[in-house]
C-alpha positions as YAML, in Angstrom:
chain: A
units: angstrom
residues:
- id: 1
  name: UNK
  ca: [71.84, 24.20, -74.42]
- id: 2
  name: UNK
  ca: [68.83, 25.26, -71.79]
- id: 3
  name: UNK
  ca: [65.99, 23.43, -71.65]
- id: 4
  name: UNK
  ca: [62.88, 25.03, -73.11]
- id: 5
  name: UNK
  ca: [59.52, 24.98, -71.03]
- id: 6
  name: UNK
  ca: [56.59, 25.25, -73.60]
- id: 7
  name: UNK
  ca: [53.00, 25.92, -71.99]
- id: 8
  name: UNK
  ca: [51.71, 23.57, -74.16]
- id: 9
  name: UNK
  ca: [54.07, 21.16, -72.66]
- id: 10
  name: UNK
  ca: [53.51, 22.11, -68.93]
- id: 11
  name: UNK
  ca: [49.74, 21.67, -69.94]
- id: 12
  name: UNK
  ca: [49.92, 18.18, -71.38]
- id: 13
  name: UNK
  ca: [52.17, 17.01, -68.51]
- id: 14
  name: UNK
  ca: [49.44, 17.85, -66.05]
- id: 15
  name: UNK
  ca: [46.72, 16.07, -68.09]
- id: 16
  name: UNK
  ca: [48.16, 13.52, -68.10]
- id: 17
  name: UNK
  ca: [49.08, 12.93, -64.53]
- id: 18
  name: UNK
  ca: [46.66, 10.57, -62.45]
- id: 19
  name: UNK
  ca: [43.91, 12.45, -60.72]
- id: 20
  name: UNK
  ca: [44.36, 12.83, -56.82]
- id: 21
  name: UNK
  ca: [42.02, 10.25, -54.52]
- id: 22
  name: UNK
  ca: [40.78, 11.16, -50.90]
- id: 23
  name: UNK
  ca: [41.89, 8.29, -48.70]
- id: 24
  name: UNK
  ca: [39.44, 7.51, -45.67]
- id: 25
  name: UNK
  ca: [40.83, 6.31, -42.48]
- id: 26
  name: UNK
  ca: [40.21, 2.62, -41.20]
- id: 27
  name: UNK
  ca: [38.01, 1.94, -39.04]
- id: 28
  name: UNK
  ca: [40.13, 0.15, -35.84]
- id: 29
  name: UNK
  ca: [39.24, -3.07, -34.95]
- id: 30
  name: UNK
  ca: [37.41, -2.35, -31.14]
- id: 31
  name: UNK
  ca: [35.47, 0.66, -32.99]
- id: 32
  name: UNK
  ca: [31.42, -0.86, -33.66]
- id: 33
  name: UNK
  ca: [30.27, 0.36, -37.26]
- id: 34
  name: UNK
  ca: [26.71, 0.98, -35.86]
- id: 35
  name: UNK
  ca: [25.43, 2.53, -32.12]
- id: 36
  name: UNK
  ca: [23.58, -0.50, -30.51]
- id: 37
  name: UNK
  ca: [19.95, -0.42, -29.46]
- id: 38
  name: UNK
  ca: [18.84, 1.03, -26.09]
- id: 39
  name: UNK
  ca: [17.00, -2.17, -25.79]
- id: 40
  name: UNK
  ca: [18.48, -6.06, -25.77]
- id: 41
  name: UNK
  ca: [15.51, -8.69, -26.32]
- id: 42
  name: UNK
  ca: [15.89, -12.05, -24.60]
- id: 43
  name: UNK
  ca: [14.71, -15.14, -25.71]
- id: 44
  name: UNK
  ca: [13.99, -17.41, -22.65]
- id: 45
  name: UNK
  ca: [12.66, -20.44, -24.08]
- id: 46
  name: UNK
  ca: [10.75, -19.16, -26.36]
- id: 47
  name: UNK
  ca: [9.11, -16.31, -24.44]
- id: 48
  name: UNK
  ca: [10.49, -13.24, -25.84]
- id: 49
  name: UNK
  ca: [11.62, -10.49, -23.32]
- id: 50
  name: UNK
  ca: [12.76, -6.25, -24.13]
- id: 51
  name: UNK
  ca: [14.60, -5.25, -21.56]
- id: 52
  name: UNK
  ca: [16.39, -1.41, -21.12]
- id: 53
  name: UNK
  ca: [20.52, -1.30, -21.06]
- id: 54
  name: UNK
  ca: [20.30, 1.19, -19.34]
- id: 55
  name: UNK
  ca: [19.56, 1.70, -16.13]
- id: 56
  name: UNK
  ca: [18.32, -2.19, -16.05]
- id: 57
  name: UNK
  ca: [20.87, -4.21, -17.20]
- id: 58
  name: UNK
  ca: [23.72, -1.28, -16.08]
- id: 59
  name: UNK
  ca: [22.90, -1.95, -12.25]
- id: 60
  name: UNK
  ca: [24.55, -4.76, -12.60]
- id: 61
  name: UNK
  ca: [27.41, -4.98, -15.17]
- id: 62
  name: UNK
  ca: [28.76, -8.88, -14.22]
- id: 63
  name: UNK
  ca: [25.61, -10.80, -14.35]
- id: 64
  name: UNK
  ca: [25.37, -12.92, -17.32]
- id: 65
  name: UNK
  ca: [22.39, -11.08, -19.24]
- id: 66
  name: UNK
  ca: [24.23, -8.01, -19.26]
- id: 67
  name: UNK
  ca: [27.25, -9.50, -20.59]
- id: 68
  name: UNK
  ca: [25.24, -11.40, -23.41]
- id: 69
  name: UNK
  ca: [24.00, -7.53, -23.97]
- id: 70
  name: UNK
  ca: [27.36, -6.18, -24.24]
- id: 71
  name: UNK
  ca: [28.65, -8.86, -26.63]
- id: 72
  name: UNK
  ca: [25.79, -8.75, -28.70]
- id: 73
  name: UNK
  ca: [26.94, -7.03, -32.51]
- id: 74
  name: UNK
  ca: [25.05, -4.06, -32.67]
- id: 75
  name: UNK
  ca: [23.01, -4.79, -36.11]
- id: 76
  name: UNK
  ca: [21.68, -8.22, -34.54]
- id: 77
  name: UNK
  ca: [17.91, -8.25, -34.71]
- id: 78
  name: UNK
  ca: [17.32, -12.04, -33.32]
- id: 79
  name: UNK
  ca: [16.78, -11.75, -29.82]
- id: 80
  name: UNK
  ca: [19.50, -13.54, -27.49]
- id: 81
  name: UNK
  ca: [18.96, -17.01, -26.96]
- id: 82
  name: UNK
  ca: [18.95, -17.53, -22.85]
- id: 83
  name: UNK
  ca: [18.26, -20.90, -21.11]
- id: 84
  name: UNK
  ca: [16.49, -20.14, -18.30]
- id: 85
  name: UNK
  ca: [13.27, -20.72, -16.69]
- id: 86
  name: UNK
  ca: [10.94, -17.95, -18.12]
- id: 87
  name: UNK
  ca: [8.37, -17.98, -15.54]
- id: 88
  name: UNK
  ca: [11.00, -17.13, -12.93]
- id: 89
  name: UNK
  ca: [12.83, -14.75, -15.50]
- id: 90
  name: UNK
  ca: [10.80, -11.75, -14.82]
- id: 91
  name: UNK
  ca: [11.91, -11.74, -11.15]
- id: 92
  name: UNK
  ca: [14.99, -12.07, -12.28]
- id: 93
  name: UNK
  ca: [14.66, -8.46, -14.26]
- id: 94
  name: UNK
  ca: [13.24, -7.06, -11.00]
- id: 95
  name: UNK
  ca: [16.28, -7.56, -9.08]
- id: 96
  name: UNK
  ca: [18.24, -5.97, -12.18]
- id: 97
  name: UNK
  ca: [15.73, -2.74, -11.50]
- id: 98
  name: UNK
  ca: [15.25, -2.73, -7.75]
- id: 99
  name: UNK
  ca: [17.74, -4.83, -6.35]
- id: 100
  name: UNK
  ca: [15.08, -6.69, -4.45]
- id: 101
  name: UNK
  ca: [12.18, -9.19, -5.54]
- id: 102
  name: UNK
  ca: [8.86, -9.59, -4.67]
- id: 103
  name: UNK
  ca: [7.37, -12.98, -4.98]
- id: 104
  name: UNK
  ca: [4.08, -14.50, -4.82]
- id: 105
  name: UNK
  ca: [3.36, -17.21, -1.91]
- id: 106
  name: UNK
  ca: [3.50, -20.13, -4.45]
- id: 107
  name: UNK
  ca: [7.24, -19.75, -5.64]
- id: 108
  name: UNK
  ca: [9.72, -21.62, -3.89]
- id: 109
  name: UNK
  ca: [12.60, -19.07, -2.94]
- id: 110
  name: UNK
  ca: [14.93, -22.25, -3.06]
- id: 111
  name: UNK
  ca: [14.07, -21.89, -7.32]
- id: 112
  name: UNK
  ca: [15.14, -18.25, -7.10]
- id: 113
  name: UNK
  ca: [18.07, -18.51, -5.64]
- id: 114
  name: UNK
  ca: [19.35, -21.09, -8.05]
- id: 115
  name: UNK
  ca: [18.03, -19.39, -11.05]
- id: 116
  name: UNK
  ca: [19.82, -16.24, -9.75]
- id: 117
  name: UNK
  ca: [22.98, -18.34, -9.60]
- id: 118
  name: UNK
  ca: [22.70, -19.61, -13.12]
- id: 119
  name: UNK
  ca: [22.79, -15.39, -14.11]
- id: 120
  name: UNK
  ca: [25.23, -14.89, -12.11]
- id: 121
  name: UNK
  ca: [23.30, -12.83, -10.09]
- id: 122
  name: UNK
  ca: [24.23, -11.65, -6.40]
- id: 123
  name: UNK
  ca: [20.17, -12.74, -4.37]
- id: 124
  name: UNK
  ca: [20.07, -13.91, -1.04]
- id: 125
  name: UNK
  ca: [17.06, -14.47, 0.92]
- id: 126
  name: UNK
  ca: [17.13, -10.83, 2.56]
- id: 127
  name: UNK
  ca: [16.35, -9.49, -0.62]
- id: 128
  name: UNK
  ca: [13.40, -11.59, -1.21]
- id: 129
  name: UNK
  ca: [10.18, -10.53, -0.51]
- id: 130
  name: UNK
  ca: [7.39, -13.08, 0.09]
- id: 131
  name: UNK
  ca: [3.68, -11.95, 0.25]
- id: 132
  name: UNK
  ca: [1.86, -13.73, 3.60]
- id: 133
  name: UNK
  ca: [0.21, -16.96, 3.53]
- id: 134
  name: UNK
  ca: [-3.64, -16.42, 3.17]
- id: 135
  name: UNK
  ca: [-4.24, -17.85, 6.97]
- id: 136
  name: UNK
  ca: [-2.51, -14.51, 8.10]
- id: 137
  name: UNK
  ca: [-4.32, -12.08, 5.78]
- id: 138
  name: UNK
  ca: [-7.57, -13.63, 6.92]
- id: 139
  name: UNK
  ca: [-6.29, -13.18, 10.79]
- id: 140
  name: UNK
  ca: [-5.88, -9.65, 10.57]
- id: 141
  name: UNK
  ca: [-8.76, -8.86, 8.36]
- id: 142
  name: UNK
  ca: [-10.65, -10.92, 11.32]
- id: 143
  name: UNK
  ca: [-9.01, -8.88, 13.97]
- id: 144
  name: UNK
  ca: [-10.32, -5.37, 12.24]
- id: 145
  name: UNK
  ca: [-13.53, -6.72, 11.97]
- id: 146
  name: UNK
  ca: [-13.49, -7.79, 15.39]
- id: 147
  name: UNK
  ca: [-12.58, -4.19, 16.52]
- id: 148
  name: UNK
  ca: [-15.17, -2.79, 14.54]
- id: 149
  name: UNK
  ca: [-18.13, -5.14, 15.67]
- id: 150
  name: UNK
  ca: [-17.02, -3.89, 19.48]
- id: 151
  name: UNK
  ca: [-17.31, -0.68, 18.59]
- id: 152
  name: UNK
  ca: [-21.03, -1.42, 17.38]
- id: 153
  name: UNK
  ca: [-22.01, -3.02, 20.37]
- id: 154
  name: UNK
  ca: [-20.51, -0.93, 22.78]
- id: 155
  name: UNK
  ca: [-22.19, 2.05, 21.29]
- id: 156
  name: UNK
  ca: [-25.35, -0.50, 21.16]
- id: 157
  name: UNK
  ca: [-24.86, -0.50, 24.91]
- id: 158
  name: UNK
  ca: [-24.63, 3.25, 25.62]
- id: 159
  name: UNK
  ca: [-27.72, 3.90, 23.52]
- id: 160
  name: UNK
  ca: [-29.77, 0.91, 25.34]
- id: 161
  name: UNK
  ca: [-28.33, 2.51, 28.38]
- id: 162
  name: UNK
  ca: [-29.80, 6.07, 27.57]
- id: 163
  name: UNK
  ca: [-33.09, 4.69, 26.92]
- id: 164
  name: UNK
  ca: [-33.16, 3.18, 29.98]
- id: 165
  name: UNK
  ca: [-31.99, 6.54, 31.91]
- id: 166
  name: UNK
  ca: [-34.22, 8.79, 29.31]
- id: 167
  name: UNK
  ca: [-37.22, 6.60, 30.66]
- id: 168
  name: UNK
  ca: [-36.04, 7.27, 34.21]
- id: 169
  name: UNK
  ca: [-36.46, 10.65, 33.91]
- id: 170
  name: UNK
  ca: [-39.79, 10.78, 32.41]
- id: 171
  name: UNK
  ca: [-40.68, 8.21, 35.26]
- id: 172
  name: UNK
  ca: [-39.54, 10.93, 37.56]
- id: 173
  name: UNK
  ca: [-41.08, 13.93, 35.84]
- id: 174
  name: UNK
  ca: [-44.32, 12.78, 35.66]
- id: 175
  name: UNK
  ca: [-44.44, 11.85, 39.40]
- id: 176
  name: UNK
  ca: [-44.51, 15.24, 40.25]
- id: 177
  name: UNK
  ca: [-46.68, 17.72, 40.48]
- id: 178
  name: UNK
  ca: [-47.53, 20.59, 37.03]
- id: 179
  name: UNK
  ca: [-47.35, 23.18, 40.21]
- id: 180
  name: UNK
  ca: [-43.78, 21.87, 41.44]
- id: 181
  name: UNK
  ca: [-42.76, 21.47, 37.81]
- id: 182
  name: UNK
  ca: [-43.81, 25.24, 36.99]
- id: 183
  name: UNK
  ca: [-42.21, 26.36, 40.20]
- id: 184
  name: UNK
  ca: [-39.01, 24.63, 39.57]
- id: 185
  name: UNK
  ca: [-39.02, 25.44, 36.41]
- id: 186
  name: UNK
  ca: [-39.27, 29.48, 37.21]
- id: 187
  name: UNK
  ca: [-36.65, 28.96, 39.79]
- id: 188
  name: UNK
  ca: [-34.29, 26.95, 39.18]
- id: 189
  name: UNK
  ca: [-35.19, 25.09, 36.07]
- id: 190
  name: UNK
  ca: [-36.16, 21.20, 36.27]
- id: 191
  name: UNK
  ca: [-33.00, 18.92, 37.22]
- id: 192
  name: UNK
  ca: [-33.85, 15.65, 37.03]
- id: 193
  name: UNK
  ca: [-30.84, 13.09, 38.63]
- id: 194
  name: UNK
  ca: [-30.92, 9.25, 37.62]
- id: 195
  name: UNK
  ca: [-28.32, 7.06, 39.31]
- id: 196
  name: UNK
  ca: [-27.59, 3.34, 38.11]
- id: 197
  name: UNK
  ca: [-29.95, 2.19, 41.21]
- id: 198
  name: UNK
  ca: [-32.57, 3.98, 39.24]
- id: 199
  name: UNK
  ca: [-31.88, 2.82, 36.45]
- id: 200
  name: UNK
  ca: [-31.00, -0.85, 37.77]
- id: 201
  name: UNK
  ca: [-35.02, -0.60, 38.53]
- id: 202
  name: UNK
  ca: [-36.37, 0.58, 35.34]
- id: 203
  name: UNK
  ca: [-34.34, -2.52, 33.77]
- id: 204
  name: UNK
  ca: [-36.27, -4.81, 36.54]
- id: 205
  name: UNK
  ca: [-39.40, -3.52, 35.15]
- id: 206
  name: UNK
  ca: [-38.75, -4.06, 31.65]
- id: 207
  name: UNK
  ca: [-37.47, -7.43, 32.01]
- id: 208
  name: UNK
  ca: [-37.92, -9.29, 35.37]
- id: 209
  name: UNK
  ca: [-35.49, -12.27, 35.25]
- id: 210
  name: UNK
  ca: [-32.72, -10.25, 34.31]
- id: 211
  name: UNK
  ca: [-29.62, -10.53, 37.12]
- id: 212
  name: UNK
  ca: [-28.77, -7.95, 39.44]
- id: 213
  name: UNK
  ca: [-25.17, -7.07, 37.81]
- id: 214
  name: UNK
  ca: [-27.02, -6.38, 34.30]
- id: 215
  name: UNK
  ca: [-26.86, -2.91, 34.40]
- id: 216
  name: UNK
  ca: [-23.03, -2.66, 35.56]
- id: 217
  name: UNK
  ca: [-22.32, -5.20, 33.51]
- id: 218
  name: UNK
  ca: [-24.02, -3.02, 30.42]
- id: 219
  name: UNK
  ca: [-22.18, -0.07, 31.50]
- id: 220
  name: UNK
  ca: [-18.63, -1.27, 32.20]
- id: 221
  name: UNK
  ca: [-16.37, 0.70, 29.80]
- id: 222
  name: UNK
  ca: [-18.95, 3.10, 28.37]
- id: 223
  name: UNK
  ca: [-17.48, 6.62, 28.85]
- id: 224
  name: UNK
  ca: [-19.23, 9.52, 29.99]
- id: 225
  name: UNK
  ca: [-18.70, 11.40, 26.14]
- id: 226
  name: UNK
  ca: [-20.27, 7.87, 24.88]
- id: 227
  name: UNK
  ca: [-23.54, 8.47, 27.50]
- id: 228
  name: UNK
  ca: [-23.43, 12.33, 26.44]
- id: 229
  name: UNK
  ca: [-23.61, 11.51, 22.90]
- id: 230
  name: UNK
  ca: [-26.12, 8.74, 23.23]
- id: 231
  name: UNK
  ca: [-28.36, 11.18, 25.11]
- id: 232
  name: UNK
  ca: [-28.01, 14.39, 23.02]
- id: 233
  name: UNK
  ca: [-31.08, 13.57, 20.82]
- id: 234
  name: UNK
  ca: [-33.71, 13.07, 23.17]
- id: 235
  name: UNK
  ca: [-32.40, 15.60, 25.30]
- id: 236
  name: UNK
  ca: [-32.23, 18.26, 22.23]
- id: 237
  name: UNK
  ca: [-35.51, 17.59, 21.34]
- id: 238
  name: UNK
  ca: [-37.04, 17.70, 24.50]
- id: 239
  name: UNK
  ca: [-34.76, 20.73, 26.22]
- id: 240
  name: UNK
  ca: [-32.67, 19.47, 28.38]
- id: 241
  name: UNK
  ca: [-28.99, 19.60, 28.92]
- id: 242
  name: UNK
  ca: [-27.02, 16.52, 29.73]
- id: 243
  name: UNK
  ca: [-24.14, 17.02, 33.08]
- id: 244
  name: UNK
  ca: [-21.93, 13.63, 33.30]
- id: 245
  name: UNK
  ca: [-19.54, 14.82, 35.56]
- id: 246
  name: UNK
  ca: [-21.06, 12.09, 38.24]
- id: 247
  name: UNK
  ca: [-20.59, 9.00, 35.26]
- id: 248
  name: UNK
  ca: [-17.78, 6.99, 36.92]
- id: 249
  name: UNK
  ca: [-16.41, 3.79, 34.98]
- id: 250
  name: UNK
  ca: [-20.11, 3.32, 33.48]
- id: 251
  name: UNK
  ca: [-22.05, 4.03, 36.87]
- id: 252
  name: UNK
  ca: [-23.43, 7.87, 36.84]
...
């Protein structure tokens, strides 16, 4: 005979069926359950160091801290454990970031380069940078000072030098006459000419015992724009206009 399908007995057949479960995939075996930290921290004998994956640790992918980085599980929060010598360790992360290191004059470079070797990273002596022993420092801070103290005392020289020719001049002006003056004055103007023979006397005056080469001696190297600017005061003040086209390696 056919079989009868009661709806009472389609219902209780699906009641009592086992509900349906959602199955979740696996996670595989290489796949980490959590992303890792954009920082490692290093523990160098007991001096703790946070250091960036990347760019730092990146640069160079077979040294040995960034493979304890990479191996490191993701939810670790002790730092890693690295025997090395943590005073030299920081140069060690400078060559990770700059691919060069810059060290003071007290470390030997000898220490670097082993304690590179131990991280199994790839320094040589070109890419260490040593700051200058103090003896040199003090040399050239000697040698600008020594620039700078001729400078003073050639400009020293110049305005010594255009006292003596400013006290020329008034030697000269107040030998002549008011008449001449006026009339040269009218005419022509007053032009007043001091040579180093002139001068070379005013220096006798002033101090007897000096030699005769004092005054070319005082005005070796003193240029005729350092004599210009050395007289440009006085001869401001008192009217006059300076012409050193005769000044001739310090003799005008």
């Amino acid at each position: 005979p056919p079989r009868l399908f009661s709806p009472l007995a389609l219902r209780a057949r699906h009641a009592s069926s086992p509900p349906k479960r959602s199955i979740k995939p696996r996670a595989s075996a290489g796949m980490s359950k959590e992303p890792k930290a954009d920082t490692v921290k290093f523990n160098v004998s007991g001096r703790i160091f946070e250091v960036l994956r990347e760019p730092t640790l990146s640069l160079h992918p077979d040294s040995l801290l960034s493979q304890l980085a990479q191996d490191a599980d993701a939810g670790a929060s002790d730092p890693i454990f690295v025997e090395a010598n943590p005073d030299l360790f920081p140069l060690m992360l400078d060559f990770h970031r700059h691919r060069k290191i810059h060290i003071s004059l007290g470390v030997s470079k000898d220490a670097v380069l082993r304690e590179a070797a131990v991280l199994n990273l790839p320094v040589s002596v070109d890419d260490m940078i040593q700051d200058p022993c103090p003896v040199v420092l003090l040399g050239s801070c000697l040698d600008k000072e020594a620039a700078e103290i001729d400078a003073a005392i050639l400009s020293s020289r110049a305005v010594l030098l255009a006292h003596m020719y400013t006290a020329c001049v008034v030697r000269k002006m107040g030998a002549r006459s008011f008449q001449r003056l006026r009339d040269e004055s009218v005419q022509h103007g007053i032009r007043v000419t001091v040579n180093a023979s002139d001068v070379a006397v005013e220096a006798k005056r002033i101090t007897p015992n000096l030699q005769t080469d004092f005054v070319p001696n005082l005005a070796s190297n003193i240029k005729a724009s350092d004599m210009c600017s050395a007289l440009a005061d006085w001869s401001r003040q008192h009217g006059f206009e300076v012409n050193a086209d005769g000044w001739n390696n310090g003799m005008g």
